[in-house]
VODREN-554268 format. One record per atom (N, C-alpha, C): residue in three letters; atom name; x, y, z. Coordinates in Angstrom, 2 decimals. Layout:
N
ATOM   residuo   atomo         u         v         w
ATOM       ala      CA         X         Y         Z
...
//
This chain:
148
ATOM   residuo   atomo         u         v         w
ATOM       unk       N     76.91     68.07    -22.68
ATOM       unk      CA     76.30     69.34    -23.01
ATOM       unk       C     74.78     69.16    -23.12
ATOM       unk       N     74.22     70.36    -22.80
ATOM       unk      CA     72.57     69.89    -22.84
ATOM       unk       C     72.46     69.73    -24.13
ATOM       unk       N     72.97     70.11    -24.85
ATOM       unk      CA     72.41     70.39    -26.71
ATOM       unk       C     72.55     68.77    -26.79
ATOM       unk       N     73.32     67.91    -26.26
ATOM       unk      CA     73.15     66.49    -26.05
ATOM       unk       C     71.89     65.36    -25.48
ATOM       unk       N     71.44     66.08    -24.89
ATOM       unk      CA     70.51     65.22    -23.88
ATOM       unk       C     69.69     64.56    -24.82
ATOM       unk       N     68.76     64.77    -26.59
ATOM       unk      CA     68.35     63.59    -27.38
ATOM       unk       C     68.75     62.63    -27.17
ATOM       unk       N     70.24     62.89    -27.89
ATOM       unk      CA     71.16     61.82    -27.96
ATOM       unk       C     71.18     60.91    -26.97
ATOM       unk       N     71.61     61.82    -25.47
ATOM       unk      CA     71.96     60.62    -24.97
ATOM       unk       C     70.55     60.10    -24.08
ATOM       unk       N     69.37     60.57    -24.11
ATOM       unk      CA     68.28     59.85    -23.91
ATOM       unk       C     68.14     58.79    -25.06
ATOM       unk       N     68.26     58.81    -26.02
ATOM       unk      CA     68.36     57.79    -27.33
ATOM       unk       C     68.94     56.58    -26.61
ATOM       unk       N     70.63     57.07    -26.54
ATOM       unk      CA     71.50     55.42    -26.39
ATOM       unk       C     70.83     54.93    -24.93
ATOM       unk       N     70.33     55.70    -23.58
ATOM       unk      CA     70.02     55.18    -22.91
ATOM       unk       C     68.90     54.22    -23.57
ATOM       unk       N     67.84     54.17    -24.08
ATOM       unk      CA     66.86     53.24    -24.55
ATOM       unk       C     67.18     52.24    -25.56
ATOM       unk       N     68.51     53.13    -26.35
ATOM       unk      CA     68.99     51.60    -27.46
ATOM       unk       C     69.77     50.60    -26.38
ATOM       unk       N     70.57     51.05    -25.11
ATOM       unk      CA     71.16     50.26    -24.20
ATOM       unk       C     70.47     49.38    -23.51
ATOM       unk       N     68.83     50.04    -23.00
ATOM       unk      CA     68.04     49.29    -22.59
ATOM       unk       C     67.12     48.22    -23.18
ATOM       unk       N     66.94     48.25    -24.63
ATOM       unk      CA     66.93     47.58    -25.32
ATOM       unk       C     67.67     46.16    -25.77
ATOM       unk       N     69.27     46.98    -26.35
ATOM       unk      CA     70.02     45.71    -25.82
ATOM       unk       C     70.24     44.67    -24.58
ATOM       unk       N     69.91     45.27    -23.33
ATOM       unk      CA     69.73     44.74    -22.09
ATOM       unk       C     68.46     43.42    -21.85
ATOM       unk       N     67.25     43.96    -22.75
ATOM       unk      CA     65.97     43.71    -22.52
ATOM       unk       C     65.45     44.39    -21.22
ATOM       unk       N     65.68     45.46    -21.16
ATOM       unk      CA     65.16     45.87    -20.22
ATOM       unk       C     64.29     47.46    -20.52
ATOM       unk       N     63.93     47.58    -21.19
ATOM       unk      CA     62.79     48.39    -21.76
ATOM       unk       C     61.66     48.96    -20.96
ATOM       unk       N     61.40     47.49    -19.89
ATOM       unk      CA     60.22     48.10    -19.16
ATOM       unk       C     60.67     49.14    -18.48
ATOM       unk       N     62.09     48.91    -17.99
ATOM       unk      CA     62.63     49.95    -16.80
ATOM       unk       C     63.00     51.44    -17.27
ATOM       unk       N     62.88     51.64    -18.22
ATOM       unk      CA     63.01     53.38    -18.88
ATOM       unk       C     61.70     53.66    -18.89
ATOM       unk       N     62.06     54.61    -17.60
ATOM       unk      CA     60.86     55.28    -16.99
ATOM       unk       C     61.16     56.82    -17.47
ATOM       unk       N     62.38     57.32    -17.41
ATOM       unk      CA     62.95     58.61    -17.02
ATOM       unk       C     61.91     59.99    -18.08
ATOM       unk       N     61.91     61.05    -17.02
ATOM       unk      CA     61.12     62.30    -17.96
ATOM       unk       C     62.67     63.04    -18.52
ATOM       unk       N     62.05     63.49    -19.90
ATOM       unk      CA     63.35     63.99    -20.29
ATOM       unk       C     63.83     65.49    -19.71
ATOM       unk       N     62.83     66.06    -19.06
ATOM       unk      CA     63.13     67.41    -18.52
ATOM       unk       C     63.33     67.08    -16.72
ATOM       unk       N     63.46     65.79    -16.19
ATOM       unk      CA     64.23     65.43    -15.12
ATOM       unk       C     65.78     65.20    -14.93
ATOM       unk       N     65.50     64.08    -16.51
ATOM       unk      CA     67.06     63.54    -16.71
ATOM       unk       C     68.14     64.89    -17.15
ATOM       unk       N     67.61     66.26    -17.64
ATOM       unk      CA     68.08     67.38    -18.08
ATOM       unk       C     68.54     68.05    -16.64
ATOM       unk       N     67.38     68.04    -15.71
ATOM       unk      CA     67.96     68.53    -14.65
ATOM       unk       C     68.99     67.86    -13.62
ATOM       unk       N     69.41     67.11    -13.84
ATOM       unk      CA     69.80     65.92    -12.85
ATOM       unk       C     70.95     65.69    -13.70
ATOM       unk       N     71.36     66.18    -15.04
ATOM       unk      CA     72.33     66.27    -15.83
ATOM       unk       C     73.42     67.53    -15.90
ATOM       unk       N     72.22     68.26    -16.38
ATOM       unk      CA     72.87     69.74    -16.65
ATOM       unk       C     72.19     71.07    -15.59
ATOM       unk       N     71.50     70.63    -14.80
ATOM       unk      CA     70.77     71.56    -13.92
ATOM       unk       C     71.81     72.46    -13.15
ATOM       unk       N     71.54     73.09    -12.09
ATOM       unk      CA     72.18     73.50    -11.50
ATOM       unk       C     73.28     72.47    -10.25
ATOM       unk       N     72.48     71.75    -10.03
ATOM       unk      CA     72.93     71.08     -8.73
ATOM       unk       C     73.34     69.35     -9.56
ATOM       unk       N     73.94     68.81    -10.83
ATOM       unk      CA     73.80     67.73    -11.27
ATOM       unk       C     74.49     66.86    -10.61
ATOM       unk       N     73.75     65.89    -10.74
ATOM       unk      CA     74.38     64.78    -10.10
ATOM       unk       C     74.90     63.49    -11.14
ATOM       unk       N     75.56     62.92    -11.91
ATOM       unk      CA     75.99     62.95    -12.76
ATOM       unk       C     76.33     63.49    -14.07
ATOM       unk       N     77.02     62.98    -14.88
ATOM       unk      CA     77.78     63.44    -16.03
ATOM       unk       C     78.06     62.61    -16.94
ATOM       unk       N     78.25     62.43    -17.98
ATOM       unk      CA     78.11     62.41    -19.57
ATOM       unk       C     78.85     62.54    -20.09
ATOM       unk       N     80.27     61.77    -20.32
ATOM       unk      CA     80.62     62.10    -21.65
ATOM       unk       C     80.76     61.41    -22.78
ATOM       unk       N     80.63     62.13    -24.12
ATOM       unk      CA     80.04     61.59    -25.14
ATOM       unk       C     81.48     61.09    -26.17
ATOM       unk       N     81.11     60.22    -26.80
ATOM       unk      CA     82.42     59.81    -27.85
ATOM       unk       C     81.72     59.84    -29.46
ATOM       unk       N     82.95     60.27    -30.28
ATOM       unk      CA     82.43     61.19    -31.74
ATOM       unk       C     83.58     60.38    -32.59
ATOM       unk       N     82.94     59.64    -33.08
ATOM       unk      CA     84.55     59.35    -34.38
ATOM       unk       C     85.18     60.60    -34.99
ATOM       unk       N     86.38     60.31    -35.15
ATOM       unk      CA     87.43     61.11    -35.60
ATOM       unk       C     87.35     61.29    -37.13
ATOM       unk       N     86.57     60.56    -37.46
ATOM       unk      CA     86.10     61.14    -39.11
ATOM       unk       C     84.64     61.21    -39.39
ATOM       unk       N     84.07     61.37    -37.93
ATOM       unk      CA     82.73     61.80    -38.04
ATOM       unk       C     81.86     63.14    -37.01
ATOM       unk       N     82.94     63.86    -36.53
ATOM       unk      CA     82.50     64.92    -35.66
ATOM       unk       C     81.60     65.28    -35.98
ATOM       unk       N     80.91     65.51    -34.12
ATOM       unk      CA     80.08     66.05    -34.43
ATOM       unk       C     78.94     64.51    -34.81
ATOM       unk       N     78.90     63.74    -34.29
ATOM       unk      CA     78.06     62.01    -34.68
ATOM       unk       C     78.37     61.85    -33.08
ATOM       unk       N     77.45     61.35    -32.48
ATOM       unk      CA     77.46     60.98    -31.18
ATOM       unk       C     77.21     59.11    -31.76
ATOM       unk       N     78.30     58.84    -31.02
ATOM       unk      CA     78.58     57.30    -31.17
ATOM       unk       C     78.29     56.63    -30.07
ATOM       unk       N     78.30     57.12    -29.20
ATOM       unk      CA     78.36     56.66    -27.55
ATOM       unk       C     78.71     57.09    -26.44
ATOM       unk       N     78.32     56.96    -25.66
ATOM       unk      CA     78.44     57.70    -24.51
ATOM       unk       C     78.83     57.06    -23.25
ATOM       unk       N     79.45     57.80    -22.01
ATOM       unk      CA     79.67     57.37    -20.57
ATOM       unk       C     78.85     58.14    -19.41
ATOM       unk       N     77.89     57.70    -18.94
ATOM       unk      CA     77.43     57.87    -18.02
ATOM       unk       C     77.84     57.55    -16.68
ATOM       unk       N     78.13     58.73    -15.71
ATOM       unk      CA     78.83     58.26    -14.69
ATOM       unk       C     78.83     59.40    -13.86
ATOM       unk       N     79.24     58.46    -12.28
ATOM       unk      CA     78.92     60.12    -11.44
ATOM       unk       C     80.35     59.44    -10.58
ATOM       unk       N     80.85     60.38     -9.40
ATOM       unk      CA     81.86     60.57     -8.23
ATOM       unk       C     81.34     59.59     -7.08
ATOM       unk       N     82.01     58.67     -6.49
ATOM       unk      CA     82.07     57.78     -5.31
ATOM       unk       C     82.89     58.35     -4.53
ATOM       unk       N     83.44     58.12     -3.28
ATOM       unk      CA     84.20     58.44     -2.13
ATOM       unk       C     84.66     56.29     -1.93
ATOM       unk       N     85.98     56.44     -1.50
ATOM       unk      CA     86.22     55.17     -1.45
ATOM       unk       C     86.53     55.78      0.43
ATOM       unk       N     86.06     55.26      1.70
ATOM       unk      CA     86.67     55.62      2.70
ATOM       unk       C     87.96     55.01      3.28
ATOM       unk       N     87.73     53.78      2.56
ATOM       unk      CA     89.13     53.04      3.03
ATOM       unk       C     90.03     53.61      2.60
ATOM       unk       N     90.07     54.15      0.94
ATOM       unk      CA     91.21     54.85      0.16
ATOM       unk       C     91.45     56.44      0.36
ATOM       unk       N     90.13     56.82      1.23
ATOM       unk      CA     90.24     58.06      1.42
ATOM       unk       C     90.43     58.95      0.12
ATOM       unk       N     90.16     58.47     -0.84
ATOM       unk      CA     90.34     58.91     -2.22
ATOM       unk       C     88.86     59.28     -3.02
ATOM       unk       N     88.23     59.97     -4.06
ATOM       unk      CA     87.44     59.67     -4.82
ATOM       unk       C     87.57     59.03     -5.90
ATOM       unk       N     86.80     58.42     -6.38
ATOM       unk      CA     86.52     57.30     -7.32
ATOM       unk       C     85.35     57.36     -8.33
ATOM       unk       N     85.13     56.76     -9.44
ATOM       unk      CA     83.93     56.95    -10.65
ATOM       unk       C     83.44     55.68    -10.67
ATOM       unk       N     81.89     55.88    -10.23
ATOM       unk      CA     80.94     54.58    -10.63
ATOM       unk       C     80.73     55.07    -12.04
ATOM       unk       N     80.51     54.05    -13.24
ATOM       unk      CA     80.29     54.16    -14.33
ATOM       unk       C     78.61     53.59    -14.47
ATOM       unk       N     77.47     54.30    -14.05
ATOM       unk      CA     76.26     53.49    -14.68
ATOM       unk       C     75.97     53.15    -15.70
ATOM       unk       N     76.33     53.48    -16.79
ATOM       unk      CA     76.25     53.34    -18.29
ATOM       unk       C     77.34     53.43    -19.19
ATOM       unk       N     77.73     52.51    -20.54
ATOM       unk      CA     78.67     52.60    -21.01
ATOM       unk       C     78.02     52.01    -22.36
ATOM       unk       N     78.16     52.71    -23.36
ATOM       unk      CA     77.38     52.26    -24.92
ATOM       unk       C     78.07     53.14    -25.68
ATOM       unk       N     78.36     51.85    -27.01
ATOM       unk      CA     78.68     52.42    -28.11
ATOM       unk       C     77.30     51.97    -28.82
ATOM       unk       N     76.97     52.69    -29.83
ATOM       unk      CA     76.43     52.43    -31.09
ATOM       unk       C     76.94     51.23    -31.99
ATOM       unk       N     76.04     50.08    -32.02
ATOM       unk      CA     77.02     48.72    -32.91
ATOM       unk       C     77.68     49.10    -34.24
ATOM       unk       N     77.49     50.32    -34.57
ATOM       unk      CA     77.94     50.86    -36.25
ATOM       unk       C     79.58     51.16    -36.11
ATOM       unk       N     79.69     51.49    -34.71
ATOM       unk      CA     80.78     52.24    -34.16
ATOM       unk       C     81.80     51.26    -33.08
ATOM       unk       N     81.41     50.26    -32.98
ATOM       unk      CA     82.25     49.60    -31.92
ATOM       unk       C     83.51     48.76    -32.81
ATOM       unk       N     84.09     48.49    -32.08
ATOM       unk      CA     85.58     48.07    -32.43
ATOM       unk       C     86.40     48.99    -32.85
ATOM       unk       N     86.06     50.64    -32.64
ATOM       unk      CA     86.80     51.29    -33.31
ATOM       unk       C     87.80     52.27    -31.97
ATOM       unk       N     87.51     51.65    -31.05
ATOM       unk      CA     88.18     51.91    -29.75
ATOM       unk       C     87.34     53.13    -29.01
ATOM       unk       N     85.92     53.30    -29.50
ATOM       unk      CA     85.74     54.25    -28.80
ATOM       unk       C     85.55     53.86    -27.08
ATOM       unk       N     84.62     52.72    -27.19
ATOM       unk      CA     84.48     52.03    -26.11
ATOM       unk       C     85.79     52.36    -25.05
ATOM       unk       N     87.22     51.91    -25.45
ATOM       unk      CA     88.32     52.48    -24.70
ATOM       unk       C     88.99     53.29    -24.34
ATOM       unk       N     88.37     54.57    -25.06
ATOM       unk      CA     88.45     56.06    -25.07
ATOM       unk       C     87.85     56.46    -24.23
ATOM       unk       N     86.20     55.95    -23.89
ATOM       unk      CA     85.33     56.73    -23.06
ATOM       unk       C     86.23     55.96    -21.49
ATOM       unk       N     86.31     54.62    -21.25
ATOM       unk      CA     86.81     54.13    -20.32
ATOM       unk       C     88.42     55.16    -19.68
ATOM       unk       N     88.54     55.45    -20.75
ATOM       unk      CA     90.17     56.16    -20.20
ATOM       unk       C     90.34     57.11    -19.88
ATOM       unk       N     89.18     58.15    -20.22
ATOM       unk      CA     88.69     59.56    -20.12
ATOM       unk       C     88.56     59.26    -18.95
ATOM       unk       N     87.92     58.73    -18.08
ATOM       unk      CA     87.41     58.10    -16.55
ATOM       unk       C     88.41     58.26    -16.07
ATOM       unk       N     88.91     56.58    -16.62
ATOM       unk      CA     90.22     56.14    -15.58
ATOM       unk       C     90.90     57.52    -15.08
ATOM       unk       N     91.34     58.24    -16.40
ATOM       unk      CA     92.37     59.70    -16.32
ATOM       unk       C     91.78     60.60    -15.08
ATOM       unk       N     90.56     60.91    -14.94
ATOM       unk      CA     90.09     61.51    -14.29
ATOM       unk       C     89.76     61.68    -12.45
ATOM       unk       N     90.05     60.18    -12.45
ATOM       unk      CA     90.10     59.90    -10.88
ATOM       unk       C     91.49     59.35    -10.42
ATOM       unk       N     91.96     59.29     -9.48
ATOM       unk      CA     92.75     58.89     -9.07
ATOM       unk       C     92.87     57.36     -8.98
ATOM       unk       N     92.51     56.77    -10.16
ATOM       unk      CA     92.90     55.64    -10.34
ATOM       unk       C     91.74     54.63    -10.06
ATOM       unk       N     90.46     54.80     -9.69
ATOM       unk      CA     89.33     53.87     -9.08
ATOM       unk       C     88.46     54.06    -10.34
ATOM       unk       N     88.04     53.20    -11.11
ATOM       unk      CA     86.85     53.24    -11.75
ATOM       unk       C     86.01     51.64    -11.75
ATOM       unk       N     84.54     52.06    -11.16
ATOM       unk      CA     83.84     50.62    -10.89
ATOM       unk       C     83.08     50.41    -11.63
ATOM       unk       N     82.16     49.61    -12.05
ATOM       unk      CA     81.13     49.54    -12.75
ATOM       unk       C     80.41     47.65    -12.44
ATOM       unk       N     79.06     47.88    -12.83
ATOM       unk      CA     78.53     46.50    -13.17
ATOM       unk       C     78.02     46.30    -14.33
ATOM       unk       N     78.34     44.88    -14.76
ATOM       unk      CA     77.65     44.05    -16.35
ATOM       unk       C     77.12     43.04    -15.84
ATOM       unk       N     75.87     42.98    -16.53
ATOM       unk      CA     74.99     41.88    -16.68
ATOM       unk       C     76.20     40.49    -16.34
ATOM       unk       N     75.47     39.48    -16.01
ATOM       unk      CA     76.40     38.06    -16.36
ATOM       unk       C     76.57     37.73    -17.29
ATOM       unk       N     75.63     38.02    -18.37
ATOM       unk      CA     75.41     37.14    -19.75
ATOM       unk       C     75.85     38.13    -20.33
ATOM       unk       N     76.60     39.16    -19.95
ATOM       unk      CA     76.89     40.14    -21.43
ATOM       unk       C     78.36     39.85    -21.72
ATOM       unk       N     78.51     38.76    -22.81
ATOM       unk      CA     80.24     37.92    -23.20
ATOM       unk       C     80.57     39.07    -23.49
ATOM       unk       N     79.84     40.10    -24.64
ATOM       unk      CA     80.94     40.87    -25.61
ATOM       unk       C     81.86     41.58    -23.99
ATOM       unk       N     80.75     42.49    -23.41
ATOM       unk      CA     81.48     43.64    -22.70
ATOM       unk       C     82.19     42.64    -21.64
ATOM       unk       N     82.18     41.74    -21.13
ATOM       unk      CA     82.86     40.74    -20.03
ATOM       unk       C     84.53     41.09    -20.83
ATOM       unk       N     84.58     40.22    -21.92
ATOM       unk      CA     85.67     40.07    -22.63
ATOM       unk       C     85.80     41.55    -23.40
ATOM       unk       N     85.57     42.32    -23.49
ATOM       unk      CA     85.62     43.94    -23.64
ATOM       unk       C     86.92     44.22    -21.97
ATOM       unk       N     85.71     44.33    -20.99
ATOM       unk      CA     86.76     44.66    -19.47
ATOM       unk       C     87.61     43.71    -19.56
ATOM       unk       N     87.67     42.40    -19.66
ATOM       unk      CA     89.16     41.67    -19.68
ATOM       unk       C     90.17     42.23    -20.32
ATOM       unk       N     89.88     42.54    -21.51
ATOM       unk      CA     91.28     43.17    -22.25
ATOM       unk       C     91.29     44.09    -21.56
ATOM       unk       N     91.00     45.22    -20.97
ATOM       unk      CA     91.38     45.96    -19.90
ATOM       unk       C     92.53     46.02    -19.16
ATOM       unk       N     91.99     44.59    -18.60
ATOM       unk      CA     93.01     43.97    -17.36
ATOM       unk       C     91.64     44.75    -16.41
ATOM       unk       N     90.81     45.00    -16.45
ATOM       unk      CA     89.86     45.31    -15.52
ATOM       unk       C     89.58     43.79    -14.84
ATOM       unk       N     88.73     43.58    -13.34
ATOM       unk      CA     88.76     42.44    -13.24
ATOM       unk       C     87.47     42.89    -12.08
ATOM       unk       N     86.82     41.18    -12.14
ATOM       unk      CA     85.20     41.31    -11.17
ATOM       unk       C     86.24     41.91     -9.70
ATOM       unk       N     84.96     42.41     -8.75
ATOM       unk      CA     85.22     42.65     -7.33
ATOM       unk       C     85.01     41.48     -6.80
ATOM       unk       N     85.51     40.44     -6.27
ATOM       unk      CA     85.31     39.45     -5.60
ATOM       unk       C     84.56     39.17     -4.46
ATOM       unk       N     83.47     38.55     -3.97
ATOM       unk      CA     82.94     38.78     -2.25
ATOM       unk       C     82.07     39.82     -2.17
ATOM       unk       N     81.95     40.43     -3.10
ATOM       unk      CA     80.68     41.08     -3.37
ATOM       unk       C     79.52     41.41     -3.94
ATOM       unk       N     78.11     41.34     -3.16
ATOM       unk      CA     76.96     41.52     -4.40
ATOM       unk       C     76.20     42.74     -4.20
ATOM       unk       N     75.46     43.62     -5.01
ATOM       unk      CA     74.76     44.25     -5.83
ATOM       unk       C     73.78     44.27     -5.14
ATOM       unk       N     73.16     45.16     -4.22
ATOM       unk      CA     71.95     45.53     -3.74
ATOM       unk       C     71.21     46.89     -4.11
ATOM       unk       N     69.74     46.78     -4.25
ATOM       unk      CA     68.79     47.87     -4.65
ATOM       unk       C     68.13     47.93     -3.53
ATOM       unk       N     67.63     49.47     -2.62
ATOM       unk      CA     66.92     49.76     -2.00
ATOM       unk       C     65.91     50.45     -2.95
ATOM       unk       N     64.32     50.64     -3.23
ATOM       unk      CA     64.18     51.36     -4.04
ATOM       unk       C     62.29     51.55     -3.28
ATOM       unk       N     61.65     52.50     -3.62
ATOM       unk      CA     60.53     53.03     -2.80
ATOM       unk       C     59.41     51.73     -3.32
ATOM       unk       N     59.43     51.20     -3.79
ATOM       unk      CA     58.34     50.43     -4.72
ATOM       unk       C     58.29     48.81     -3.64
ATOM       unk       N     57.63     49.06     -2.96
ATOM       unk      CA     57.54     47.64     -2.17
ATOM       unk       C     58.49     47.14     -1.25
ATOM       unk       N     58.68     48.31     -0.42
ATOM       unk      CA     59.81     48.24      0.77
ATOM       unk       C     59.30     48.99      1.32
ATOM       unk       N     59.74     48.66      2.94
ATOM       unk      CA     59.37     49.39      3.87
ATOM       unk       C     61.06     50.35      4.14
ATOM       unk       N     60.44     51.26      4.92
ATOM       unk      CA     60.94     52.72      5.19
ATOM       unk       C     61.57     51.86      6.58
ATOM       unk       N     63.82     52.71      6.96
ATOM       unk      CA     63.80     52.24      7.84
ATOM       unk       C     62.61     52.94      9.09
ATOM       unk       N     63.30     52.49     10.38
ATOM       unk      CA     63.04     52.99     11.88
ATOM       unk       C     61.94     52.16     12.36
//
């Protein structure tokens, strides 16, 4: 919900924080609003609230729609996934994950750092498991050339 977007501009920077990656929160908050809740959004948000704290934004899932062509199916990249450390272990973390899962026909992807043990062993209990044979590429305008 837009009445959200503090919030979840917040956990994005406490996430990036935890990451060490601070320099990279660039985002304007009346971009990330449009690109959220605008007319035309291109991802989505949903937020997790303890059950004896409604209404407390604990954490959130950031995530938008993939096309798998081999599966001919759609699928959910997850870019972001944060609980609040006040709030973890209390399954929200597996709530926001299941809200997903429920939602697509069964595909949900995502990437973690190497060094991040908690969430590694977080997706293991899952039964989530790495993609094998594959790596992680960025095209991005900042010191690349344009194809053709």
């Amino acid at each position: 919900m837009p009445a959200d977007l503090v919030e979840i501009a917040a956990l994005i920077r406490e996430l990036a924080e935890y990451e060490g990656l601070t320099d990279e929160v660039t985002f304007d908050l009346a971009e990330l609003d449009r690109w959220l809740f605008g007319p035309t959004p291109r991802a989505s948000v949903t937020i997790a609230e303890p059950d004896d704290q409604p209404g407390t934004v604990a954490g959130m899932a950031l995530w938008h729609w993939t096309f798998s062509t081999f599966l001919g199916q759609p699928g959910i990249w997850l870019e972001d996934l944060v609980v609040r450390p006040e709030h973890r272990g209390a399954g929200l973390g597996q709530a926001l994950l299941t809200s997903l899962f429920e939602r697509s026909p069964g595909r949900v992807e995502w990437a973690v750092l190497d060094w991040n043990a908690p969430a590694i062993a977080f997706y293991d209990s899952l039964g989530a498991t790495p993609v094998e044979g594959w790596l992680r590429y960025r095209w991005t305008t900042e010191g690349t050339r344009q194809p053709g």
